[in-house]
N, C-alpha and C positions, 0 to 999 in steps of 0.2 A: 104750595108747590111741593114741600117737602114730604106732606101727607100723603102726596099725589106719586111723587116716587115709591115712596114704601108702597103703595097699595098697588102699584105696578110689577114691583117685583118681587111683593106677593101671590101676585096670579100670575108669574110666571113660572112658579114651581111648581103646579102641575102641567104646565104644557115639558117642562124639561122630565119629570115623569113620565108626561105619556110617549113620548120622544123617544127615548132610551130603551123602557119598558120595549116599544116596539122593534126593534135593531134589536134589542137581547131576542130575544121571540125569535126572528129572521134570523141570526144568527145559529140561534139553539137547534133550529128546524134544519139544517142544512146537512145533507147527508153527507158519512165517513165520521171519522175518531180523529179528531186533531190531535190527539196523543200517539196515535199508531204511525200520525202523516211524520210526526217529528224524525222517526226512524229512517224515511225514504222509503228507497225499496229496499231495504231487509227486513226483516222480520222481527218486531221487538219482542223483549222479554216480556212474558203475560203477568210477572209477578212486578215487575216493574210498570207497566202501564199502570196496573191497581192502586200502585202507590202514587202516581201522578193523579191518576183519576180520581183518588180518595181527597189528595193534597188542594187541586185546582177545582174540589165541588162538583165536578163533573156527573157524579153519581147522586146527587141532589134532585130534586122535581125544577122546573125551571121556576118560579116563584120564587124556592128556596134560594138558588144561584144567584137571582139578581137583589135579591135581599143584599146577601152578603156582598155583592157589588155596589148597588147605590149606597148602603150606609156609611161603605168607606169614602164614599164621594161627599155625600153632603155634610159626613162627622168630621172627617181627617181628611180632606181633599186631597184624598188617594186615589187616583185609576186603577189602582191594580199592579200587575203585575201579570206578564208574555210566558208561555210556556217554557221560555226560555231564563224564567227565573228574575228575569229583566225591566225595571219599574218601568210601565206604561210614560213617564210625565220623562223620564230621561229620554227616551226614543225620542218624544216627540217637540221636544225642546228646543232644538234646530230645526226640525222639520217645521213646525209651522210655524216659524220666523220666513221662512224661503218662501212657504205660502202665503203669508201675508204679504209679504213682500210685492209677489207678485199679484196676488188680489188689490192690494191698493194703488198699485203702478195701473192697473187696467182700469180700477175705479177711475183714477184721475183722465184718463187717455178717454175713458167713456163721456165724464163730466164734460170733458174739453172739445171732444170733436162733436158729439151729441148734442149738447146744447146749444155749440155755436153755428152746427149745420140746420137745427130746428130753428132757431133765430133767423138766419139766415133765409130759409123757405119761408116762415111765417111773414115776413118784412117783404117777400116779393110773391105772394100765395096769387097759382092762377097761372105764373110766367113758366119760360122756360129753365129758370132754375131751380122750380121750386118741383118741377117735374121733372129734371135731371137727380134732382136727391132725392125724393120718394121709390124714384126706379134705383135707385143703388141702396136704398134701403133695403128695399125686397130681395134685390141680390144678394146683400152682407143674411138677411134671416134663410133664402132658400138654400145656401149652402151650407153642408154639415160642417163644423169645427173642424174635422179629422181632415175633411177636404181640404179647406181655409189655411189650415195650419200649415200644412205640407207644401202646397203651392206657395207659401209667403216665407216657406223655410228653403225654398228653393230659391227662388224667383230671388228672394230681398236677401239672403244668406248668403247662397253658392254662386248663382250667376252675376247679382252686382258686384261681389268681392270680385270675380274672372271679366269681369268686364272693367271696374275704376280701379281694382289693386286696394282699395278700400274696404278694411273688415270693420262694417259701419253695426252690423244685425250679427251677434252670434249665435250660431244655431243649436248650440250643447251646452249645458253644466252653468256654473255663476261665479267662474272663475272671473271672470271680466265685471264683475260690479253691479252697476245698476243698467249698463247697458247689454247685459244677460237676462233683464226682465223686459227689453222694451217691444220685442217682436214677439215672444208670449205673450206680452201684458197687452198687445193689441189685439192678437187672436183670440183670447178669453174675453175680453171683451167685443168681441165683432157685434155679435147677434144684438149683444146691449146698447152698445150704440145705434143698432138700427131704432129698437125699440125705444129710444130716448129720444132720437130722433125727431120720431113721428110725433110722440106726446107730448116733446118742448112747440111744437110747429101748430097743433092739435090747441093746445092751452093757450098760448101765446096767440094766436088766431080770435079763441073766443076772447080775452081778454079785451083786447085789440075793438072786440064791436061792442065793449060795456059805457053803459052810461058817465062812470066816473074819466073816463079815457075822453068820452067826446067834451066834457066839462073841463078838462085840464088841456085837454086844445083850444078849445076856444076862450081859452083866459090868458091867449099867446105862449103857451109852453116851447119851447123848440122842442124836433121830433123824436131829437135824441133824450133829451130830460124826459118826455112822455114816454117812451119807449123802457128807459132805464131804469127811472126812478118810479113807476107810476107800473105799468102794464107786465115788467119782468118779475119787480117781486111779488106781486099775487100770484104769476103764473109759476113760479118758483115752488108753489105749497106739493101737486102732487109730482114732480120732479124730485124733490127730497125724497117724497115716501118712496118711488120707485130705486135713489139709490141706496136710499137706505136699507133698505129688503135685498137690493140685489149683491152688496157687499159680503152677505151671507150665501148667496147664489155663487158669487164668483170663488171662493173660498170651497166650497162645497163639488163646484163645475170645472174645479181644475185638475182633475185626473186625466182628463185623456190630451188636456194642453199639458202637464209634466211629463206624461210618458212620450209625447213628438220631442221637445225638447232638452230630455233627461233630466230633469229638473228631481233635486232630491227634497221634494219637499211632501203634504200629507197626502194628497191624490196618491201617488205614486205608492206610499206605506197603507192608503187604507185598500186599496187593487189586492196589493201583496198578501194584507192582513185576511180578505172574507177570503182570498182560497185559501191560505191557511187554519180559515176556521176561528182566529185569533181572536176571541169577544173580550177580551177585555182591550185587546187595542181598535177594536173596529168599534164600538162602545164610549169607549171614551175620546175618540175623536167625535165622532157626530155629538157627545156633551161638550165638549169645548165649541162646537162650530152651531149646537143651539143656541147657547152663551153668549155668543155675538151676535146671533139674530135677534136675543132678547136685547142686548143694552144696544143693538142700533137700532130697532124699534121706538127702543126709548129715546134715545137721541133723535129720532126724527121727531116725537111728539113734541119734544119741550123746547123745539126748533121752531116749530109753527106758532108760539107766542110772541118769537121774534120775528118773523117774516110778514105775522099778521093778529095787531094788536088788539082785534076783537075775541079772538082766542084766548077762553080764560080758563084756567081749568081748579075745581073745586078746592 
C-alpha cells in the first residue's frame, strides 16, 4: 500500500505541471500590462513600469517566467508574490479557510440530502415518489446557480426573516459562524446533489437486482440488514469517486456562489486576481485547488479497499 501511495503521487506531478503550465499560458496570453493596470487611470512612470517589469520577469519569454515560478513552488513552497509586493500564501490563508469551509458544508449537505433522496427513490423505483424526485432533480440541474442562488437568498434570507422574525439563513459575510455557510453551502451544491441523486438511485437499483442481494434474502436477512449492510456498501464504490472529485469542483465552482453572498473567500480573490492580470495569485490558487483534487483522488482509491475487500492494490 505504501508503494502504492508513492507511486501515486508520483504521477501526480506531472498532472500539477501540466495544470499550472496551462493558467500561466492563459494568464500570460491575456491582453493589457498588469503593471500599467496598477496605476488606474493615470498614467504611470515609464521608468518605473521598467523596473517592475524587469523585477516581476515580465519581460522573460513565458517558459522563462514560469520556470522561475514553479521552482519556487516545488523547492521552497513559495507562490510568489502580488504586484503588490504582497506573499501570494499570506493573501490566501484566510481566504481558503472560508472556502473550504464552505466547500465542505455543501460537500456534507450534498452527501446527506443526495444519497438519502437516491435511497429513497431506489427503495420505491417505478412509484410516485421516485418520480416526484427525479422531476426535482432535473429542476435543481436546469436551473443556473446565479438563478438558484438569488431566489433562495431571497425567498429563505429576506422574506422568511419578514415573515417569522426569524434570521434563520444569513444572506452576507460569515459574521454569524457556521450558519453564514448553510444557504451557500446548499446553493453550491444544488446541481451536485441532483447528480448524486440520480447515481445513488442508478447504483442502488442495479445493486438491488444482483445475485448476492437475492442469496442474502433468501437466507431470511431483514430488508433493512439487506439493504444496509449488503446492497448500500457495494453501491457506495462510485458515489465516493463522484464526491471525491467533486470536492475539488466545489472549491473550484464557488465563485459566483461567493460573489451572491459576499463571501471573502478564493472564488471571489481569483474573479479579482485574472482581471488584474495577477499570475502569481491566479496560479497559485488553481495549485492549491489541484492539490486537493490529487490527495482526494487518492483518498477515494484507498477508500475502496474498505468498502470492498476484493480490492487490492499492488
Amino acid at each position: 500500500m505504501g508503494r502504492y501511495i508513492i507511486r501515486r503521487l508520483l504521477q501526480s506531478i506531472p498532472v500539477l505541471l501540466g495544470a499550472t503550465l496551462l493558467i500561466f499560458t492563459v494568464v500570460f496570453a491575456l491582453p493589457g500590462d498588469p503593471i500599467a493596470a496598477l496605476a488606474g487611470e493615470k498614467r504611470a512612470d515609464p521608468n518605473i513600469v521598467a523596473i517592475l517589469r524587469e523585477q516581476y520577469h515580465l519581460n522573460d519569454p513565458l517558459l522563462l517566467q514560469y520556470w522561475h515560478y514553479i521552482s519556487g513552488v516545488l523547492f521552497r513552497a513559495d507562490l510568489g508574490v502580488t504586484f503588490a509586493d504582497v506573499p501570494v500564501s499570506q493573501i490566501l490563508a484566510g481566504k481558503f479557510q472560508v472556502t473550504l469551509n464552505l466547500a465542505i458544508t455543501a460537500l456534507i449537505i450534498e452527501a446527506l440530502v443526495g444519497v438519502g433522496l437516491g435511497l429513497w427513490a431506489a427503495l420505491r423505483r417505478g412509484g410516485a415518489t421516485d418520480t416526484m424526485i427525479l422531476a426535482s432533480t432535473l429542476l435543481l440541474i436546469s436551473v443556473p446557480t446565479l438563478v438558484s442562488g438569488f431566489i433562495l437568498q431571497f425567498m429563505l434570507g429576506v422574506k422568511l426573516k419578514q415573515w417569522t422574525g426569524l434570521d434563520v439563513f444569513p444572506i452576507a459575510g460569515i459574521s454569524d459562524g457556521l450558519r453564514s455557510y448553510l444557504l451557500p453551502g446548499f446553493v453550491l451544491a444544488g446541481v451536485s446533489i441532483a447528480y448524486l441523486t440520480r447515481l445513488t438511485r442508478t447504483s442502488l437499483a442495479e445493486t438491488l437486482r444482483a445475485d448476492f442481494i437475492r442469496t442474502a434474502t433468501a437466507k431470511g436477512l431483514s430488508r433493512r440488514r439487506v439493504v444496509g449492510r449488503h446492497a448500500l456498501r457495494n453501491a457506495l464504490i462510485p458515489l465516493i469517486t463522484f464526491l471525491g472529485a467533486d470536492l475539488g469542483n466545489l472549491m473550484g465552482g464557488a465563485v459566483i456562489t461567493e460573489r451572491i453572498f459576499n463571501l471573502p473567500g478564493v472564488g471571489l480573490q481569483l474573479f479579482d486576481s485574472v482581471y488584474l492580470r495577477e499570475q502569481s495569485m491566479v496560479v497559485g490558487i488553481v495549485t492549491i485547488l489541484v492539490l486537493i483534487y490529487i490527495l482526494a483522488n487518492l483518498a477515494v482509491d484507498l477508500m475502496y479497499a474498505v468498502l470492498d475487500p476484493r480490492i487490492r492494490y499492488e
